[in-house]
The first five atom37 places (N, CA, C, CB, O) and aatype in JSON, in Angstrom:
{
  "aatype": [20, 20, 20, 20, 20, 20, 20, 20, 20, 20, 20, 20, 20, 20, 20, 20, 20, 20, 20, 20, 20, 20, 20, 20, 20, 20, 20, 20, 20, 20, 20, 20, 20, 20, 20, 20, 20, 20, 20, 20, 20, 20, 20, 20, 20, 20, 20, 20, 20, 20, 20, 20, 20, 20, 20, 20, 20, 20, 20, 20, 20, 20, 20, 20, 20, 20, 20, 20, 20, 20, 20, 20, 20, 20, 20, 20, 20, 20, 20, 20, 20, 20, 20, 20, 20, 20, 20],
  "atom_mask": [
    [1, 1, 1, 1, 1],
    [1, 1, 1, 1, 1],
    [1, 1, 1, 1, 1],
    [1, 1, 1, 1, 1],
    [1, 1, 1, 1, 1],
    [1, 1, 1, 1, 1],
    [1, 1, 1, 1, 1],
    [1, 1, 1, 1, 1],
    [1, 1, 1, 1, 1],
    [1, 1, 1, 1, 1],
    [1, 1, 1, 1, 1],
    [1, 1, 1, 1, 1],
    [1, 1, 1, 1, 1],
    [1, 1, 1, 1, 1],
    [1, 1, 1, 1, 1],
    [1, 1, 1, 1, 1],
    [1, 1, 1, 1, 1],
    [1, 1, 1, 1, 1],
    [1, 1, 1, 1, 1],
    [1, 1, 1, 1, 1],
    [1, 1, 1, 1, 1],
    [1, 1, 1, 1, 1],
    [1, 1, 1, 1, 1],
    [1, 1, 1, 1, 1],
    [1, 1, 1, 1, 1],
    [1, 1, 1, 1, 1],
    [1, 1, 1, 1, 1],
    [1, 1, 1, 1, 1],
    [1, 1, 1, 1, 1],
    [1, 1, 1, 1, 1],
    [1, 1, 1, 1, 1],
    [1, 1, 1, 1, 1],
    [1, 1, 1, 1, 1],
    [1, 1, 1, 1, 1],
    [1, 1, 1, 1, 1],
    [1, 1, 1, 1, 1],
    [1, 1, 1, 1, 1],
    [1, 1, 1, 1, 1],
    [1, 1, 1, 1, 1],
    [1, 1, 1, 1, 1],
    [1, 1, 1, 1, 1],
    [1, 1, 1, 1, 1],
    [1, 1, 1, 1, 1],
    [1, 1, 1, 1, 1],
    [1, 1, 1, 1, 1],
    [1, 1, 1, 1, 1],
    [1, 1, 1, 1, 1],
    [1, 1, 1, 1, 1],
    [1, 1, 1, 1, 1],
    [1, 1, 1, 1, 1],
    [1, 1, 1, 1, 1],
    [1, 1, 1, 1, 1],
    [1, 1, 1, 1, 1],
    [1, 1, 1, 1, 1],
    [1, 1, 1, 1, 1],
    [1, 1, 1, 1, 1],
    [1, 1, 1, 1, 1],
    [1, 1, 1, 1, 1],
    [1, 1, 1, 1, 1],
    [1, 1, 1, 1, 1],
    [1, 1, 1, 1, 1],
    [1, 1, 1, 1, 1],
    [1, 1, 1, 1, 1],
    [1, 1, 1, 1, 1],
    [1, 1, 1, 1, 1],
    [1, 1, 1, 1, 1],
    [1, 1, 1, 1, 1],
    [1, 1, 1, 1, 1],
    [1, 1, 1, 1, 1],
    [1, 1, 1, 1, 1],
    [1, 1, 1, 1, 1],
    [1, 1, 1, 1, 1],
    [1, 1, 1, 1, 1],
    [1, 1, 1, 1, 1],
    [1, 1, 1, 1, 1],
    [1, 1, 1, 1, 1],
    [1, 1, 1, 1, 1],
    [1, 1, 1, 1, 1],
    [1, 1, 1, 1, 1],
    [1, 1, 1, 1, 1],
    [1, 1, 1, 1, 1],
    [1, 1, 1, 1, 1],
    [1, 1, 1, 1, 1],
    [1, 1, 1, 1, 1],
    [1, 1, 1, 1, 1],
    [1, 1, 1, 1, 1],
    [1, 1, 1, 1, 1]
  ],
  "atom_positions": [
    [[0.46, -22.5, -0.98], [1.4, -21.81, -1.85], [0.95, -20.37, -2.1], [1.55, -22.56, -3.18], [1.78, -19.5, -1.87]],
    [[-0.55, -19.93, -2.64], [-1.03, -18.8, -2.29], [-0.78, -17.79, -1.4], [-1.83, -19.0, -2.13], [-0.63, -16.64, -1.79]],
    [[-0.71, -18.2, 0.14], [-0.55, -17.88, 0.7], [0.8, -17.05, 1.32], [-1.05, -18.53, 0.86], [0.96, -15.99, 1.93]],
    [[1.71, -18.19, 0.8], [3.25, -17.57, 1.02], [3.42, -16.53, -0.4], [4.69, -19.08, 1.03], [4.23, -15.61, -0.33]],
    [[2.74, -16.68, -1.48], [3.3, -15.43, -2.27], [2.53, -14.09, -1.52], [2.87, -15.56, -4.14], [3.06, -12.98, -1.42]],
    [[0.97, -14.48, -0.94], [0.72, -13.49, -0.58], [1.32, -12.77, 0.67], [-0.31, -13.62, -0.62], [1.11, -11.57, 0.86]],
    [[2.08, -13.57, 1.55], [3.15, -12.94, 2.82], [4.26, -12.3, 1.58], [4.09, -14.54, 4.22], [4.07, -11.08, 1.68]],
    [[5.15, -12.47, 0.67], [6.03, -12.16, 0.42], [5.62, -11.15, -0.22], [6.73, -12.91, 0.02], [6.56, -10.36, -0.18]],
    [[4.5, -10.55, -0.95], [4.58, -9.25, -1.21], [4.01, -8.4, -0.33], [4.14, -9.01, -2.29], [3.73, -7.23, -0.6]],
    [[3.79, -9.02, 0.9], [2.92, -8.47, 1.82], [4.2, -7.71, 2.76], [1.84, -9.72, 2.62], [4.17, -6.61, 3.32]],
    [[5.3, -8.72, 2.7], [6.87, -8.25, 3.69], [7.37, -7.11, 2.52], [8.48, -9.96, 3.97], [7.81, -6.04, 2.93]],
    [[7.29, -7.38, 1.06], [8.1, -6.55, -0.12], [7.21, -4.99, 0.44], [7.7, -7.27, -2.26], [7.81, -3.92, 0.6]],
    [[5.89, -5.14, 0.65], [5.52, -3.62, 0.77], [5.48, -3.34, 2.19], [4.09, -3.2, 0.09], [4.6, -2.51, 2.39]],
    [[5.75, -3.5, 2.69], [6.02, -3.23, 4.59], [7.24, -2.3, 4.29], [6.59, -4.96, 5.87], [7.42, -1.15, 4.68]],
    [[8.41, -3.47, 3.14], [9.96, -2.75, 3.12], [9.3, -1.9, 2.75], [11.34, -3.13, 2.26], [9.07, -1.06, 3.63]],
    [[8.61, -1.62, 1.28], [8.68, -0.36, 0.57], [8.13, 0.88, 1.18], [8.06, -0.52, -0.61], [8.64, 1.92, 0.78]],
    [[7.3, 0.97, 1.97], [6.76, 1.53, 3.2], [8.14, 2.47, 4.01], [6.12, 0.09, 4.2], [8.48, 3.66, 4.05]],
    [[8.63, 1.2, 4.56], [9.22, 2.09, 5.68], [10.85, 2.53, 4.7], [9.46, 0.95, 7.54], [11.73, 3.21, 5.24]],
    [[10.95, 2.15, 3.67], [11.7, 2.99, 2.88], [11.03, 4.13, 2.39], [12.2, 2.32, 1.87], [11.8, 4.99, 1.95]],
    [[9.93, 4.36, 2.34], [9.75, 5.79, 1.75], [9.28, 6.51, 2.97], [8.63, 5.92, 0.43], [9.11, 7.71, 2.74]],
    [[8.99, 6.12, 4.26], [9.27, 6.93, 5.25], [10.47, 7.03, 6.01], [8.49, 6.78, 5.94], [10.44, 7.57, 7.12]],
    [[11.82, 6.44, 5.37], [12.77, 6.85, 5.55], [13.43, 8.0, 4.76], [13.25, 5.97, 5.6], [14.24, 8.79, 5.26]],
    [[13.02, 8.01, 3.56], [13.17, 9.04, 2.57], [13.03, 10.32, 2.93], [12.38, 8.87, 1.62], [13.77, 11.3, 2.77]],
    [[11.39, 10.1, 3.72], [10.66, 11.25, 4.35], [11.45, 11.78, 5.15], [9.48, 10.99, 5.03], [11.54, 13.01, 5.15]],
    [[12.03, 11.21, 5.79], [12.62, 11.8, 7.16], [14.12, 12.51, 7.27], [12.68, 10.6, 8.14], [14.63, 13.0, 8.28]],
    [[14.85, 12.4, 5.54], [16.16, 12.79, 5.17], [15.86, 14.17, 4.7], [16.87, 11.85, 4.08], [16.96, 14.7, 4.52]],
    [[14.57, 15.31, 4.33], [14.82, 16.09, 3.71], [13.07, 16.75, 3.45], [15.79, 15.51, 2.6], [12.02, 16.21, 3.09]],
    [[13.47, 18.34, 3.9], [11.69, 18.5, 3.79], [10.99, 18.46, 2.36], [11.18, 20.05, 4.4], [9.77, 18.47, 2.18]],
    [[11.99, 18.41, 1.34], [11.53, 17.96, -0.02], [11.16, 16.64, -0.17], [12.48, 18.15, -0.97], [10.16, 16.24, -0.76]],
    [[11.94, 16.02, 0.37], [11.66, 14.73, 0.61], [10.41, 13.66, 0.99], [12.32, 14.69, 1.31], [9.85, 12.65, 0.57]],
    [[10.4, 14.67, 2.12], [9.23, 14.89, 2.74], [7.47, 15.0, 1.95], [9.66, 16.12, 3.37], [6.49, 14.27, 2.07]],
    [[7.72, 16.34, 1.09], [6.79, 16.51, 0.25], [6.14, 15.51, -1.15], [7.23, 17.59, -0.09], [5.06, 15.34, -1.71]],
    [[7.42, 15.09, -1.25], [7.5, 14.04, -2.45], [6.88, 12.75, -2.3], [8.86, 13.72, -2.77], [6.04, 12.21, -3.02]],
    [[7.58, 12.23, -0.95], [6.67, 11.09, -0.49], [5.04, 11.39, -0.16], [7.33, 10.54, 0.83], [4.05, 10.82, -0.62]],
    [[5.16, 12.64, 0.97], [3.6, 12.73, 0.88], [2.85, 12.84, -0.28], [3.17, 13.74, 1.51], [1.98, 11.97, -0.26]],
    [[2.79, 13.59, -1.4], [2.25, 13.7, -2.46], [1.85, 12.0, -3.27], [3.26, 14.69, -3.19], [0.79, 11.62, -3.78]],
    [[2.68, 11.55, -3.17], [2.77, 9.53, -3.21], [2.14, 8.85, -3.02], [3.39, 8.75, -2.55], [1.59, 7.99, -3.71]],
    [[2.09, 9.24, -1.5], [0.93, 8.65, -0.52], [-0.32, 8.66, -0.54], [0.94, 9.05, 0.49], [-1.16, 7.86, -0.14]],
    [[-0.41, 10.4, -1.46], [-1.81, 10.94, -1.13], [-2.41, 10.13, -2.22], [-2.11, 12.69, -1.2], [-3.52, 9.62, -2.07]],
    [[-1.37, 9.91, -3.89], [-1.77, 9.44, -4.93], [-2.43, 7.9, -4.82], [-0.67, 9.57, -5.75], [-3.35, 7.51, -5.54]],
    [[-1.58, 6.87, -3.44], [-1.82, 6.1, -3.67], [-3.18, 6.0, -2.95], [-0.88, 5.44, -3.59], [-4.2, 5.41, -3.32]],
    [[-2.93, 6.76, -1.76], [-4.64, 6.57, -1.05], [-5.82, 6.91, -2.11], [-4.95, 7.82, 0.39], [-6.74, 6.12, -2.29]],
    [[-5.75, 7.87, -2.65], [-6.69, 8.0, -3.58], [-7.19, 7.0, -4.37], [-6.35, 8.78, -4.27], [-8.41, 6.83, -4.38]],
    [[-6.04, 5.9, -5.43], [-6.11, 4.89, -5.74], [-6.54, 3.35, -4.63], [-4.98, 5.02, -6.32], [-6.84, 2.18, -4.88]],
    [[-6.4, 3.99, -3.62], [-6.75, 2.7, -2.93], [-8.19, 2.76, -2.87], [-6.11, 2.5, -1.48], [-8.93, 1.78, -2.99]],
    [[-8.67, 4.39, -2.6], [-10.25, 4.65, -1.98], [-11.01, 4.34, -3.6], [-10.59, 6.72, -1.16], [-12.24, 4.27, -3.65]],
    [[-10.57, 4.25, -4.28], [-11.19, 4.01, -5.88], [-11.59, 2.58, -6.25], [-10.05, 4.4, -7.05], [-12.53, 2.21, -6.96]],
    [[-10.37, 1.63, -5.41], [-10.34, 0.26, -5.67], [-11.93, -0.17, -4.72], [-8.65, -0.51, -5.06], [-12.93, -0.84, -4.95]],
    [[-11.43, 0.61, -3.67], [-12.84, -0.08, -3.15], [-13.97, 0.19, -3.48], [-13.08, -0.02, -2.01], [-14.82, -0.7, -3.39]],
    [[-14.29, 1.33, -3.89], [-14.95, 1.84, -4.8], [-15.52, 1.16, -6.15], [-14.27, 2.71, -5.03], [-16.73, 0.93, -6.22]],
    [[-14.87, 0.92, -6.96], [-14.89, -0.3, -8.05], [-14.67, -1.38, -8.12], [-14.39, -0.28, -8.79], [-14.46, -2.07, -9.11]],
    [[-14.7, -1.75, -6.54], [-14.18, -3.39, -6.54], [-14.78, -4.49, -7.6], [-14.58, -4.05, -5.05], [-14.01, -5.38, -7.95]],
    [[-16.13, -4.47, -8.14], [-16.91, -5.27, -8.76], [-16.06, -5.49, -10.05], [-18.33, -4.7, -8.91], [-15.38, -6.39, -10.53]],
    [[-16.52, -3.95, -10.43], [-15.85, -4.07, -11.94], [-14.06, -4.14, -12.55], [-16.42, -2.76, -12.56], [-13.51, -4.38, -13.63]],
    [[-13.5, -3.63, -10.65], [-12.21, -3.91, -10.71], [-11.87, -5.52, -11.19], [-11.68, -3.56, -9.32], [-11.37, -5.83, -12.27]],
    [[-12.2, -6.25, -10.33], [-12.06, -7.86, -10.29], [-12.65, -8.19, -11.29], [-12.6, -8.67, -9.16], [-12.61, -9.4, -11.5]],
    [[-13.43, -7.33, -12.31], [-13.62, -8.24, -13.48], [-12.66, -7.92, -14.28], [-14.89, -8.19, -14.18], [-12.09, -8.93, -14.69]],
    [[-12.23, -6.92, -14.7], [-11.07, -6.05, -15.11], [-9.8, -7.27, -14.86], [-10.93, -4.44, -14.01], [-9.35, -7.87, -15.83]],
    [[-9.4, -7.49, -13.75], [-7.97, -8.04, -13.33], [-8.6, -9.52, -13.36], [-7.19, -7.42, -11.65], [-7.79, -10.3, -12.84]],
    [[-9.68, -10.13, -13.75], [-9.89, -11.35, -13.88], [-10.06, -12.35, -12.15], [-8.6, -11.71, -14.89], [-10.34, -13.55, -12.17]],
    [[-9.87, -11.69, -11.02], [-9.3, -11.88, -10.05], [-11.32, -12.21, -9.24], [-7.98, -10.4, -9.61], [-12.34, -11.69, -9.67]],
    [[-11.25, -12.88, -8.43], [-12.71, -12.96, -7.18], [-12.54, -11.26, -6.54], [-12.36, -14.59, -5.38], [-11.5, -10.61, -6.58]],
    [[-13.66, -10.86, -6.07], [-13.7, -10.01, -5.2], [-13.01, -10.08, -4.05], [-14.69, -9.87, -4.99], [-12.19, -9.2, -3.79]],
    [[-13.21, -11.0, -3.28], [-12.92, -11.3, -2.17], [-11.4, -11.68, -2.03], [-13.78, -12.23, -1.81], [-10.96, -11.67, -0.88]],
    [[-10.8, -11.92, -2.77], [-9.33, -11.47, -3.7], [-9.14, -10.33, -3.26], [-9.34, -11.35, -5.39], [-8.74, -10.09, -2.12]],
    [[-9.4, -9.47, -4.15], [-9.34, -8.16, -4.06], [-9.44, -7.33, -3.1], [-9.95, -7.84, -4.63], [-9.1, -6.15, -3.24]],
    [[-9.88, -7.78, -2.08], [-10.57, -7.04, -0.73], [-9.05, -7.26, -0.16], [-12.19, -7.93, 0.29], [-8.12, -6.47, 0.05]],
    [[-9.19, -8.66, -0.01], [-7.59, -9.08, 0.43], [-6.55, -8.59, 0.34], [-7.14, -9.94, 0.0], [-5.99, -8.21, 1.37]],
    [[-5.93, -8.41, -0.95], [-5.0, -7.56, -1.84], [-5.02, -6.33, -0.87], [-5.58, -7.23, -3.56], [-4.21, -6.14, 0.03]],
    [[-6.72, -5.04, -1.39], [-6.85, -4.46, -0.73], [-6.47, -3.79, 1.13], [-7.5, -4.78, -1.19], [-5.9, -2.76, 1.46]],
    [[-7.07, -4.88, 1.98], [-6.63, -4.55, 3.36], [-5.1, -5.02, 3.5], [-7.61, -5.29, 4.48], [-4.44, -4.63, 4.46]],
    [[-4.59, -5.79, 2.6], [-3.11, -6.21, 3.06], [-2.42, -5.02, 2.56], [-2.44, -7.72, 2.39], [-1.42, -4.82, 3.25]],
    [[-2.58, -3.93, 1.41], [-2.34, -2.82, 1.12], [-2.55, -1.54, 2.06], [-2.92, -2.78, 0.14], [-2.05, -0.44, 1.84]],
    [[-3.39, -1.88, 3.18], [-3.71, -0.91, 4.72], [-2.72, -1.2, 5.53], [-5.13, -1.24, 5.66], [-1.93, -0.44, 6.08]],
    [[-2.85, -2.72, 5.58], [-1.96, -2.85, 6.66], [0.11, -2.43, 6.3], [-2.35, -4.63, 7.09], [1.04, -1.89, 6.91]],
    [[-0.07, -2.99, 5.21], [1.15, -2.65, 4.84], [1.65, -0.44, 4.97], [1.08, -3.44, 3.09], [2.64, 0.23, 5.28]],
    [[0.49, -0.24, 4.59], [0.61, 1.47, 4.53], [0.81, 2.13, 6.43], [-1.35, 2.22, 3.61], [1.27, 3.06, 7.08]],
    [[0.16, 1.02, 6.55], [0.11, 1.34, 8.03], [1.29, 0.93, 8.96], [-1.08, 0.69, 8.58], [1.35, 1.33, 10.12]],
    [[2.06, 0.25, 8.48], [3.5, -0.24, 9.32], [3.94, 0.83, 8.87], [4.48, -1.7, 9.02], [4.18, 1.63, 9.77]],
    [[4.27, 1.41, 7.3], [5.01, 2.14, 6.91], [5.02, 3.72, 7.5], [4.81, 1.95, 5.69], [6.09, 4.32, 7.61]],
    [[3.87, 4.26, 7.84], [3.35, 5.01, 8.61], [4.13, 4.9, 10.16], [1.91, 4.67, 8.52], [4.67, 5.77, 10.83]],
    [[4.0, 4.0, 10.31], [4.68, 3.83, 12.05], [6.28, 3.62, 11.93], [3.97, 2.2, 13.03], [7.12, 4.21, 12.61]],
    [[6.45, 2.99, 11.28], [8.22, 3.47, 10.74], [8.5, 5.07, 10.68], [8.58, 2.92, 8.89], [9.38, 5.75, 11.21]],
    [[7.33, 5.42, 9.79], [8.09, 6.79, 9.56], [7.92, 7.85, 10.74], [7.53, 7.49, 8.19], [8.87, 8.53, 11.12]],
    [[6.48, 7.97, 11.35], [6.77, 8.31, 12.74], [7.73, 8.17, 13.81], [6.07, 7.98, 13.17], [8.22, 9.21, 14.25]],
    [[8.02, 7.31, 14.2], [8.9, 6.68, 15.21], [10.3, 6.82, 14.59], [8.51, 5.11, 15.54], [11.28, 6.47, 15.25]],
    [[10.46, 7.38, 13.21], [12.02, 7.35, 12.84], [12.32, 9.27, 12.84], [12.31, 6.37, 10.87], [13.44, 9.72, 12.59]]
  ]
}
């Protein structure tokens, strides 16, 4: 059961992904807006790993949780990335 919630927000941010590199691709403001987004969230991502310890005590969650969460948050950034290229 774990598992399928973790595919379904794993498909919810793939969409959200290649919707905001569709965004990107309607307008060079557009453009800027999403990148600026991106940059916010990478930053927040490079932090998580960064604090993973005290993150997962924080969110109550295992590390190894978190890592999870974490790379499924790459991979997801990373479809979205190839959407927005290729579009």
């Amino acid at each position: 059961m774990r598992a399928m919630y973790l595919a379904n927000y794993f498909v919810a941010g793939c969409i959200a992904f290649s919707l905001l590199g569709w965004i990107a691709s309607l307008h060079p403001y557009a453009f800027r807006a999403v990148l600026c987004l991106l940059v916010a969230i990478a930053i927040a991502w490079g932090l998580s790993w960064l604090l993973d310890f005290s993150l997962s005590k924080l969110l109550k969650i295992s590390v190894a949780d978190l890592q999870a969460f974490l790379i499924s948050g790459l991979a997801m950034l990373l479809i979205g990335l190839g959407v927005f290229l290729c579009s």
